[in-house]
MARDO-235218 format. One record per residue (C-alpha): residue in three letters; x, y, z. Coordinates in pm, whole numbers, always signed. Example, Ala and Ser with C-alpha at 12.3 -4.5 7.8 and 13.67 -1.06 7.14 Angstrom:
# residues 2
+--------+--------+--------+--------+
: residu :     xx :     yy :     zz :
+--------+--------+--------+--------+
:    Ala :  +1230 :   -450 :   +780 :
:    Ser :  +1367 :   -106 :   +714 :
+--------+--------+--------+--------+
***
This chain:
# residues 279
+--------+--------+--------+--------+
: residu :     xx :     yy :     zz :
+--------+--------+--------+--------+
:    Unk :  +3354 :  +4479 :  -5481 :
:    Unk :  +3186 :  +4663 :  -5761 :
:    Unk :  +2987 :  +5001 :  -5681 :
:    Unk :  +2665 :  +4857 :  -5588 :
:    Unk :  +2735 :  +4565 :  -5398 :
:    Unk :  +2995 :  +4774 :  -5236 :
:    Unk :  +2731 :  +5058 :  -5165 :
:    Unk :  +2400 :  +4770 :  -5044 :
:    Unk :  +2634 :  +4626 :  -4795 :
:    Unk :  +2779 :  +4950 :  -4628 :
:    Unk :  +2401 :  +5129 :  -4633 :
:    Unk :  +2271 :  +4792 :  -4458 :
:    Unk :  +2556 :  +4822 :  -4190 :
:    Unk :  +2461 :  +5160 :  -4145 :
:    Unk :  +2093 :  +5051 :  -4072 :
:    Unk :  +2218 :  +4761 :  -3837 :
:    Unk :  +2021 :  +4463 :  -4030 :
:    Unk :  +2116 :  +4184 :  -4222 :
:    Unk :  +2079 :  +4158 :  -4623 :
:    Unk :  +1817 :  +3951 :  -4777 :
:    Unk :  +1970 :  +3794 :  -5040 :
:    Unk :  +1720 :  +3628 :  -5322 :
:    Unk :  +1734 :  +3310 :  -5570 :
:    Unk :  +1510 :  +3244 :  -5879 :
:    Unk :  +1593 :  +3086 :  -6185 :
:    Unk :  +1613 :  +3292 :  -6522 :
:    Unk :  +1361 :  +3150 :  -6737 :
:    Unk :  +1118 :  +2984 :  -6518 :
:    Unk :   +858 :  +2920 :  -6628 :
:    Unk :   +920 :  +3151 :  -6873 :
:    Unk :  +1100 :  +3493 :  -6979 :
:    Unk :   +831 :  +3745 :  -6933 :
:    Unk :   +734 :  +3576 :  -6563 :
:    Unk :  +1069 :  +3548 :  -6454 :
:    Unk :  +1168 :  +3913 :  -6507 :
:    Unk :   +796 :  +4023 :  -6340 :
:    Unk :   +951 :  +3811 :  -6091 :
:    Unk :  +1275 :  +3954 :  -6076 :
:    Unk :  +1105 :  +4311 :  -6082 :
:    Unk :   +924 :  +4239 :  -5764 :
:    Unk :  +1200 :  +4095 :  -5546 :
:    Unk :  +1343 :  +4434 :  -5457 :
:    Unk :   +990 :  +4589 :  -5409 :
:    Unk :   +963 :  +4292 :  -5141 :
:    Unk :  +1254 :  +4382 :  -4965 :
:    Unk :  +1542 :  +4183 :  -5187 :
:    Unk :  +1868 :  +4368 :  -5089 :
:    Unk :  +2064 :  +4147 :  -5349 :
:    Unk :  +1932 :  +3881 :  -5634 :
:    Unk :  +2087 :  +3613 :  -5730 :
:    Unk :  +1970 :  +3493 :  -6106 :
:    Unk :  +1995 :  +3149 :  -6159 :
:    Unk :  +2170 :  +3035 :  -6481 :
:    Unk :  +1963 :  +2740 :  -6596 :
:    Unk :  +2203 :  +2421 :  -6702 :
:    Unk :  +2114 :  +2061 :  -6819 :
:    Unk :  +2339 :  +1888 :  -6558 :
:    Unk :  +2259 :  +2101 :  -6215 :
:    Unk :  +2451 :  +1855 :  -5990 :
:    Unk :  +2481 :  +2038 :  -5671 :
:    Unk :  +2088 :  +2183 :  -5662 :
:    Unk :  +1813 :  +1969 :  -5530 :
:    Unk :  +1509 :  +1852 :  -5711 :
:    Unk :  +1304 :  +2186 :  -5664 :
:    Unk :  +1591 :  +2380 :  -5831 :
:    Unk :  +1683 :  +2150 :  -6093 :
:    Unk :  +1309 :  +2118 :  -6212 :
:    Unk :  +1320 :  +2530 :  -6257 :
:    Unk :  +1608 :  +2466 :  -6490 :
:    Unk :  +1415 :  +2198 :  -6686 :
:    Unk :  +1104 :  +2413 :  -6721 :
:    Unk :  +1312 :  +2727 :  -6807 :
:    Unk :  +1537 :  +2550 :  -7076 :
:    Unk :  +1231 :  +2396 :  -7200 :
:    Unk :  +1095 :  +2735 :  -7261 :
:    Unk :  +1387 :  +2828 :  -7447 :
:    Unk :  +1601 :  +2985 :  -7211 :
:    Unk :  +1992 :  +3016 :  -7301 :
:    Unk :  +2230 :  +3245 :  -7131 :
:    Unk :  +2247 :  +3491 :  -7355 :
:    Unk :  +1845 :  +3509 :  -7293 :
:    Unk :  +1931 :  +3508 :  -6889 :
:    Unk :  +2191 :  +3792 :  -6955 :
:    Unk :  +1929 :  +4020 :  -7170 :
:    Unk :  +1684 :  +3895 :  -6845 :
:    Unk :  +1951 :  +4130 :  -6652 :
:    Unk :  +1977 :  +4378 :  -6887 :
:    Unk :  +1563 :  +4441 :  -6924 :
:    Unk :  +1560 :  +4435 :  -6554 :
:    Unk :  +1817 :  +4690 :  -6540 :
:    Unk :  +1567 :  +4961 :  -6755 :
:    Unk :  +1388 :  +5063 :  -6430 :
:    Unk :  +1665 :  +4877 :  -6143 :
:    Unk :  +2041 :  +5029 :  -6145 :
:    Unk :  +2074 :  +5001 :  -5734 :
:    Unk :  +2013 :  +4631 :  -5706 :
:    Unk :  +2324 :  +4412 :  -5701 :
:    Unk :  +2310 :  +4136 :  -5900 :
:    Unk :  +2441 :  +3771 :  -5898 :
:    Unk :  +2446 :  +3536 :  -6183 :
:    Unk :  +2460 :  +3197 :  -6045 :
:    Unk :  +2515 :  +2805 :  -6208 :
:    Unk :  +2739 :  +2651 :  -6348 :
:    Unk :  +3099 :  +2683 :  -6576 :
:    Unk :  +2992 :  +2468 :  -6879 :
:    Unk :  +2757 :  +2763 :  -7047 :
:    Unk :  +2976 :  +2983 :  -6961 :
:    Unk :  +3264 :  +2810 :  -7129 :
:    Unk :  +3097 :  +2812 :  -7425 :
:    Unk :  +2990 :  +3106 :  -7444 :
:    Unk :  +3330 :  +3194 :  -7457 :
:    Unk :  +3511 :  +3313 :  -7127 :
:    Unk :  +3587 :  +3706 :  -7200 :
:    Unk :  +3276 :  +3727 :  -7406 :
:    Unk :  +3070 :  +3640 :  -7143 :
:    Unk :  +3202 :  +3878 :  -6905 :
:    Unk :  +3217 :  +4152 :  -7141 :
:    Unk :  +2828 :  +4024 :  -7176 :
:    Unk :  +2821 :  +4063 :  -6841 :
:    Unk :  +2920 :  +4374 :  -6751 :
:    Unk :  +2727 :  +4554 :  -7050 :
:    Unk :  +2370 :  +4388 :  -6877 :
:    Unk :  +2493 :  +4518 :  -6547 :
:    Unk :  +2581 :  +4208 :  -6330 :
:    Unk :  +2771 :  +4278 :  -6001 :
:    Unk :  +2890 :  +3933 :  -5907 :
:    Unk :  +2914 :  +3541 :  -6029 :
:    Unk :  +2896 :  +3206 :  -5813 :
:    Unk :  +3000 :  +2977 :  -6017 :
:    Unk :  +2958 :  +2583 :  -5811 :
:    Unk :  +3193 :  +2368 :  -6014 :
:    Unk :  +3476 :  +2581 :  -6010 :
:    Unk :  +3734 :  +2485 :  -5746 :
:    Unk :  +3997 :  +2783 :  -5629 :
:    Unk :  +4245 :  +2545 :  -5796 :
:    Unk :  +4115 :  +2703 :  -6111 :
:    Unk :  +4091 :  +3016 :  -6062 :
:    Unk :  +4299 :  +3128 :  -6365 :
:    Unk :  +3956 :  +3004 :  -6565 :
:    Unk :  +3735 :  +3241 :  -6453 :
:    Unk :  +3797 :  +3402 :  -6134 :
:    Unk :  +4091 :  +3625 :  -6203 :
:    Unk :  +3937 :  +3752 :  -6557 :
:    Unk :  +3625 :  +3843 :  -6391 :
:    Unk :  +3859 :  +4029 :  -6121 :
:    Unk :  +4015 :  +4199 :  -6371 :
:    Unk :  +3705 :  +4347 :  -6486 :
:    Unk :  +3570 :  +4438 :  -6185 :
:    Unk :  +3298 :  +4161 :  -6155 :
:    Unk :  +3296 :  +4005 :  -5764 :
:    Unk :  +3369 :  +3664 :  -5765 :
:    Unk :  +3192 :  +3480 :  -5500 :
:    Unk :  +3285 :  +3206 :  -5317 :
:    Unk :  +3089 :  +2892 :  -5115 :
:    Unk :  +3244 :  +2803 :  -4746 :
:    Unk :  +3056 :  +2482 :  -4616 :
:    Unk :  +3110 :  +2324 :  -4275 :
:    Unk :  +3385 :  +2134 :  -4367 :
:    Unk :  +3567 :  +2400 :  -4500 :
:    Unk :  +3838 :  +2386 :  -4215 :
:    Unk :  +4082 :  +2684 :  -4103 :
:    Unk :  +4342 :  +2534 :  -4340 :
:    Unk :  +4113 :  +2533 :  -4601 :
:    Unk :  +3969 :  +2872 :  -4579 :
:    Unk :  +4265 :  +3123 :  -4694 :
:    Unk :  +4232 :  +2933 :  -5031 :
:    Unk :  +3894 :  +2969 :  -5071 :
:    Unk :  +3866 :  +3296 :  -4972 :
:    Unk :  +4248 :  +3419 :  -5163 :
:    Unk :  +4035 :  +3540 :  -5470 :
:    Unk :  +3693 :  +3587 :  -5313 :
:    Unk :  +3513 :  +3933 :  -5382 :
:    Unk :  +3169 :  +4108 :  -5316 :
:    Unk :  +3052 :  +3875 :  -5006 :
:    Unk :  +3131 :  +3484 :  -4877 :
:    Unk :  +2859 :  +3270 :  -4939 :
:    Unk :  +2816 :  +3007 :  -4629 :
:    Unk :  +2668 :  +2693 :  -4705 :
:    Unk :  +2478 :  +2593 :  -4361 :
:    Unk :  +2504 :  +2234 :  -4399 :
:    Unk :  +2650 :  +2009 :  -4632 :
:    Unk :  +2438 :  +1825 :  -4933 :
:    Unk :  +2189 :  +1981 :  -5173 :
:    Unk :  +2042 :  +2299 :  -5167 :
:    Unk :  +1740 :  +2311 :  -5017 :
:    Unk :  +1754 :  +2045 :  -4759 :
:    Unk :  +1633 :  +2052 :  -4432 :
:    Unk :  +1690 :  +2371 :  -4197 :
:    Unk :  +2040 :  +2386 :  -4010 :
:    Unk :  +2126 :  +2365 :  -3639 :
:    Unk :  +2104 :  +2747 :  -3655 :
:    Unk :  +2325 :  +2729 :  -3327 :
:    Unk :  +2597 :  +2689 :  -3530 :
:    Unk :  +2556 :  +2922 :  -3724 :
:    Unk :  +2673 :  +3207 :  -3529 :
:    Unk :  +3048 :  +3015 :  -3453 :
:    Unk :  +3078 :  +2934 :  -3879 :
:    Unk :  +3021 :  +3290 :  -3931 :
:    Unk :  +3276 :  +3421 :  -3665 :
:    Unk :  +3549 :  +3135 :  -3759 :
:    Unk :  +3478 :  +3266 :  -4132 :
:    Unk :  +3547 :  +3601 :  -4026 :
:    Unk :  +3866 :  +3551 :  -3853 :
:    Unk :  +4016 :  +3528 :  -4212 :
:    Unk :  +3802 :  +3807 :  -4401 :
:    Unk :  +3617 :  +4139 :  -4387 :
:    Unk :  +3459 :  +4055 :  -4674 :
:    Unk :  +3056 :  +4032 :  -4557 :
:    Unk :  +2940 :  +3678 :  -4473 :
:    Unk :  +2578 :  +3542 :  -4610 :
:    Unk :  +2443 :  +3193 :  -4494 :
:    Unk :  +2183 :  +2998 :  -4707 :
:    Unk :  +2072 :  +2644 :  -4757 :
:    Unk :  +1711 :  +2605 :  -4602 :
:    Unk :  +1587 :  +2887 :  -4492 :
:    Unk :  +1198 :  +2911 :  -4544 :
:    Unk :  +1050 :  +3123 :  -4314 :
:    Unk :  +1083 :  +3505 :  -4147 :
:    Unk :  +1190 :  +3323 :  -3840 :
:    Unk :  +1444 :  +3129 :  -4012 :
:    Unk :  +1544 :  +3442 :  -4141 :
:    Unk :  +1573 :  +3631 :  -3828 :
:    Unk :  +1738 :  +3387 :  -3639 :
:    Unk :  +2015 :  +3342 :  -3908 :
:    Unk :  +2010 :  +3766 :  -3935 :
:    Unk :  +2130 :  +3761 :  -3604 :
:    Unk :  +2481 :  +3644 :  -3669 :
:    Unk :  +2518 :  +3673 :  -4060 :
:    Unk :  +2580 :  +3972 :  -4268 :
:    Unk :  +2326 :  +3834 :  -4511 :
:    Unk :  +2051 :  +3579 :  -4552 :
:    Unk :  +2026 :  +3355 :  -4861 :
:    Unk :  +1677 :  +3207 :  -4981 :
:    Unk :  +1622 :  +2998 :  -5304 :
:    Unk :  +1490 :  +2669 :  -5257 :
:    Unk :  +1140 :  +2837 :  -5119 :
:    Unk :  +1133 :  +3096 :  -5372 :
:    Unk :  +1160 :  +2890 :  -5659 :
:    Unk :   +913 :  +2653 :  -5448 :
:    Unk :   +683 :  +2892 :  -5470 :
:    Unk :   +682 :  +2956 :  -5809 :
:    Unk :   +628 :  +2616 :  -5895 :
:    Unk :   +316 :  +2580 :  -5683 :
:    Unk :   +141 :  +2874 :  -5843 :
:    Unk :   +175 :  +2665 :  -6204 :
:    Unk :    -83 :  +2496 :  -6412 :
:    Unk :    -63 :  +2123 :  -6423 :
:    Unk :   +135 :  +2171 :  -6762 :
:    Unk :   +411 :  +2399 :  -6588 :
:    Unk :   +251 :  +2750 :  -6679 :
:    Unk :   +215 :  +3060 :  -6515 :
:    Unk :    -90 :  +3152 :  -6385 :
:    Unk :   -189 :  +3590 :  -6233 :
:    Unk :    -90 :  +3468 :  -5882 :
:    Unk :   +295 :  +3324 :  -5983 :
:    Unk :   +493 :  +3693 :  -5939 :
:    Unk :   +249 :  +3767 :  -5638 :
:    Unk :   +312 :  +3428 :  -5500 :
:    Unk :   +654 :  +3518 :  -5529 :
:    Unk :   +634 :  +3863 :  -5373 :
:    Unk :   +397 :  +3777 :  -5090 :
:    Unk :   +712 :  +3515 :  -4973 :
:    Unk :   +991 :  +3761 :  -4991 :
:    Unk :   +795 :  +4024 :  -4834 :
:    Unk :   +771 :  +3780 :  -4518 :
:    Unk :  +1130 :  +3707 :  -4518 :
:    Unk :  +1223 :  +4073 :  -4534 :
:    Unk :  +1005 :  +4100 :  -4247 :
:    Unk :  +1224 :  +3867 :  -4097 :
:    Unk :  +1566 :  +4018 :  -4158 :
:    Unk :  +1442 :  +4371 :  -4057 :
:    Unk :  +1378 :  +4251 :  -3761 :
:    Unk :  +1739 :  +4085 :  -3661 :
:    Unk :  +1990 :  +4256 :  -3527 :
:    Unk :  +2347 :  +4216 :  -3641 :
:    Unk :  +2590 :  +4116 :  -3357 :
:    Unk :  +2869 :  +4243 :  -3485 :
:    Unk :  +2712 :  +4576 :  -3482 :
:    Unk :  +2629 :  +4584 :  -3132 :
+--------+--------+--------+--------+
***
């Protein structure tokens, strides 16, 4: 784990709640919004952002997500512009952990040890990078260990107990459980099952364990608080900045209050659950 995400997840086990863990998309709808909105996430009650890497191809992110990455690359976003979107944000934030999230191909051409030379310099914490399999974790994963960046991996419901100890081998800063299996942003998981994915995940880790895909709402939030170390929203954030557009995909005063207004309910949420394993 690098300092900070090290240091978020220990003070939030000391306080006995689960992280809120935030998703937006650099760029969208454009640079100045998107780092107004990155500013307010912690001031909402983010504990840890994840930054979106926009990408032409998105495959595994639903339609809300992969529209953000259309309307960010079509204001000229590039990841060198989503890396200097870290960096500004950095200025005034050097507590918040953050995640760059997307895709390999950008980063491939970008040049692998540039990029994480890039990286580090603008102050990112961790990657999740979808399309990379732990079969290939010479590409990416182990560099990024080497220089101290997390590397974060996805555990879905059909990752099975055989499965896991590969997945999780080379896995740093915090497990990312997928709730269900499809695109993001689908419809809300039996959160039942929640609590037994997290346990079975952390039979073979004591890395922290965050579950996303669907959640909406402070009691979606809570509920999922309750058994997870962490509590991943994207699809609703980036939902919500859409909404608050013109007709022509602009921002308008309300998008980074939209924005803010949302997280601070989810916080709300997570500050209210209690961690089980704490108890």
């Amino acid at each position: 784990m690098t300092a900070r995400m090290d240091k978020r997840f220990a003070d939030l086990k000391v306080e006995g709640r689960p992280a809120l863990v935030t998703y937006f998309m650099g760029g969208d709808p454009d640079y100045e919004t998107s780092l107004g909105i990155m500013k307010a996430l912690p001031e909402a009650g983010s504990d840890v952002i994840e930054l979106g890497m926009p990408f032409s191809d998105p495959m595994a992110d639903g339609p809300t997500i992969q529209l953000a990455g259309q309307r960010a690359l079509k204001a000229g976003q590039t990841l060198k512009k989503t890396l200097q979107l870290a960096a500004d944000f950095r200025k005034t934030d050097d507590a918040t952990p953050i995640v760059l999230m997307g895709y390999y191909n950008p980063i491939y051409v970008h040049g692998v040890e540039k990029f994480l030379d890039d990286a580090l310099a603008a102050g990112i914490d961790g990657l999740i990078v979808v399309d990379l399999p732990p079969e290939m974790d010479d590409e990416l994963c182990i560099p990024a260990l080497r220089k101290g960046i997390n590397f974060i991996r996805l555990a879905t419901p059909t990752t099975d107990d055989k499965r896991l100890p590969t997945v999780l081998k080379n896995t740093s800063g915090f497990v990312y459980y997928v709730s269900m299996n499809g695109i993001t942003g689908s419809a809300l998981p039996d959160t039942s099952l929640v609590a037994g994915a997290v346990a079975r995940i952390k039979q073979h880790t004591d890395l922290p364990v965050c579950v996303g895909f669907g959640v909406k709402t402070a009691d979606h939030a809570k509920v999922i608080g309750n058994s997870a170390d962490g509590v991943v929203v994207g699809t609703a954030i980036v939902n919500q900045v859409a909404t608050s557009l013109t007709k022509d995909g602009k921002a308008t005063a309300d998008t980074v209050q939209a924005v803010a207004t949302l997280v601070r309910g989810l916080s709300t949420g997570t500050r209210s659950a209690r961690l089980v394993a704490a108890e």
